[in-house]
Structure formats: C-alpha cells, structure tokens
N, C-alpha and C positions, 0 to 999 in steps of 0.2 A: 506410490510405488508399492508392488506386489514384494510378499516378504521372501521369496524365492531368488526377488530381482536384487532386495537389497543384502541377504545373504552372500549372491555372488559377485562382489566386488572384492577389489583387493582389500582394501580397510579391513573389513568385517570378517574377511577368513582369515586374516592375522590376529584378529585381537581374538576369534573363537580358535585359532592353535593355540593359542596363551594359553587359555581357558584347558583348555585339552590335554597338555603340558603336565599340567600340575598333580596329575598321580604318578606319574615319570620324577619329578623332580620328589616328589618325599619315597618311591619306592630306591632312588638311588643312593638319597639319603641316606638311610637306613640297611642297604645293601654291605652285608660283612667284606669289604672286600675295600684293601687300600685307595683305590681311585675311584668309589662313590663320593665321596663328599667333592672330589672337583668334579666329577658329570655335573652332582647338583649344582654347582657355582655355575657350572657352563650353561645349564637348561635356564638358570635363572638369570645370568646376564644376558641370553640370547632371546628370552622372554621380555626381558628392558628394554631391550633394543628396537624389539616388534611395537612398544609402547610407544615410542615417536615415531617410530616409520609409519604405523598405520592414521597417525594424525596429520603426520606430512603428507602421507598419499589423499587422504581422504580432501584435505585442503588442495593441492596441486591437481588431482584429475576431479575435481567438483564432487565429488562422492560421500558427502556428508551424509545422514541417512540419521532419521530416531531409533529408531535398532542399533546404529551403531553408538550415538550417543548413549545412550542406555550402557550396553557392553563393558564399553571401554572403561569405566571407571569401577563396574562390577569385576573385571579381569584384572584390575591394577591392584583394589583392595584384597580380592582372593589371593593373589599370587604374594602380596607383602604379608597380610594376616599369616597364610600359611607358613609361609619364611620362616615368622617371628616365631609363632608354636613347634615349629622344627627344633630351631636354635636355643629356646626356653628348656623345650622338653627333654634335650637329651645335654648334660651338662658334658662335653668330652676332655674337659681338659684337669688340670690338679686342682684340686681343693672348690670340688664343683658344687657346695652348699653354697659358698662366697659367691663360685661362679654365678651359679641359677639367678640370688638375690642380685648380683651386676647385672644382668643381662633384662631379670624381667622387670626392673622399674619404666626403663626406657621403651621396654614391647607396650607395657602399659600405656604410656603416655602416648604410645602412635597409632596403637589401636583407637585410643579412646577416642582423640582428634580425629580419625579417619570416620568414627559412631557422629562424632559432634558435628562435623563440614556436612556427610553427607545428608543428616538430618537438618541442616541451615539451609540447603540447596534444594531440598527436597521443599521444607516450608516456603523460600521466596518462590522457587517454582510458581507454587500456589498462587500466592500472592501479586504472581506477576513479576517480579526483580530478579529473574535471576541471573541475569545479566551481569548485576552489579557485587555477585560472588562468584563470577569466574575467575578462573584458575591467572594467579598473577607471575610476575617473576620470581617472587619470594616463594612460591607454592611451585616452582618446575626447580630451584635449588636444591628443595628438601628434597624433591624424588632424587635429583641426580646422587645429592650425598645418601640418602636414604636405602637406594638401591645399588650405591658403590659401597654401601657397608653390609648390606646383605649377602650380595656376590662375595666379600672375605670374609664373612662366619659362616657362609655354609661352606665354601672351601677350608675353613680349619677343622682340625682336626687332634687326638688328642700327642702325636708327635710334631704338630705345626708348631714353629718358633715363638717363644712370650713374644718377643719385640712385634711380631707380625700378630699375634691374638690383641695383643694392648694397641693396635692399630685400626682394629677393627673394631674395637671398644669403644675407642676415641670417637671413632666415624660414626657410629648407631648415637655415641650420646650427642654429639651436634648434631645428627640426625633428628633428636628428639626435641633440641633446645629452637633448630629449624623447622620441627612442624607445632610446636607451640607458637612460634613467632607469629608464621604466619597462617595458624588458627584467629589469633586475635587481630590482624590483617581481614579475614572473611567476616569475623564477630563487628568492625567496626563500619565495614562496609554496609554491613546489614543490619545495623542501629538504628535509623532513619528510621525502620521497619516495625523491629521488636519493639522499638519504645512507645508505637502507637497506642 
C-alpha cells in the first residue's frame, strides 16, 4: 500500500489530528485567560477519545496499515509526555514547591515506563516476539485512569477546589502504581527472551 493510500483512511487522519492538536492544547494552556486550562482538558480528552476510535476503526473497516501502527503510539506518548511537562512545569495551585515535588515523582515514573515498554517492544520486534508484549488489559486500564487524570490536571486550575486537585492527585498516582504494574506485566512476558 502507497503511503498517500495509507494516510487517507480514517485511522490515520485521526491519530495525525492528535498529533496536530498538541501545540493547541499547550498554547491554551498557557493562555492568560480563565477558560484555557478547560479548552486544554477538552483538547486532551477529545484527543483520548480519537485514541480508541482510530483503533476501533482501523479493526472494524480492516484498515490496519504500518504507518499507522507506527503513529498511534508515537501520538499516545507525545500527547501524555506533553501533559505531564505542562502539569510539572507550571505549579498553579498553594504551596506549589510541595505541589511540583507531588506531582513530578509520579510524571517520572510514566514517562520512564513509557522509555522502558517502548524500548522492550522495539527489541522483541527485532527478535521476532512482539506479539507476546502487546498491549494487555492491565496496560488499556492505566491509559483509561492515566488519561482521566490528566484530563483533571489540566482542567485545574489555581481557584479549582482542593477536594477536586487531591482527586486528581489521587488519579495520576494510581495512574503510576498502574503503569508500573503493568510494565512488569510486559517485563515478564518478555523473560523468555531477555534471559537468553
């Protein structure tokens, strides 16, 4: 398939809108104005949302394509990465030394695991297995919670309610305890391997 043919399916213009998105979602950010941070929330839930629609399309009209394999998890990592450095880098609420220190142990631990799967995926490739570290149910949990706690830090704000920030807190650090889990989920799968 010509790359003209596999750019023009539906999959693949949804997951290059994601992709497209994301100087929109940090210029709203960062816009002095009461209702940037929920644009942002809104660009980035509506960017989640494009992340299983374009996998469900791509399975339902047969439109799988290696471009879009490729893509889709390049757009999933830019759009959380990004998130996380929004959310780290601008502390908006009281006592935001505490804040930063909350906030970036947990950006660390998803970024890192996001460095670590993708470089496990990349070697079994190689090696022929990569099958056996694809994406499981414990790895489509963390995105859900992952990216439902993203969606509430980038909508807060420094007049957003504690109850509602320590909710969002809450969500990023199960968020992080569910992409450690199931990193070593991927790390066991692909044992067999490593330990030759």
């Amino acid at each position: 398939m010509r790359l003209h043919e596999q750019l023009l399916n539906w999959p693949n213009i949804l997951t290059l809108i994601r992709i497209s998105v994301i100087p929109l979602l940090v210029v709203f950010y960062y816009l002095p104005v009461s209702w940037g941070h929920t644009v942002a929330a809104g660009i980035f839930a509506a960017a989640s949302f494009t992340d299983w629609l374009d996998g469900y399309l791509a399975r339902s009209l047969k439109q799988t394509t290696k471009l879009g394999a490729f893509l889709d998890p390049v757009a999933d990592k830019l759009m959380v990465c990004i998130a996380l450095v929004l959310i780290v880098a601008e502390p908006t609420f009281q006592f935001s030394s505490v804040t930063s220190a909350v906030m970036t142990i947990p950006a660390a631990v998803i970024v890192a695991r996001e460095i670590i799967v993708s470089a496990l995926r990349e070697w079994m490739a190689e090696v022929g297995a990569r099958a056996s570290v694809a994406v499981t149910g414990m790895g489509k949990i963390k995105t859900v919670v992952q990216m439902l706690a993203l969606v509430v830090l980038l909508y807060c704000h420094s007049t957003t309610h504690v109850a509602f920030v320590f909710l969002a807190y809450v969500l990023l650090y199960v968020a992080a305890i569910l992409t450690i889990w199931s990193m070593f989920i991927y790390l066991k799968a692909a044992w067999v391997q490593l330990a030759r």
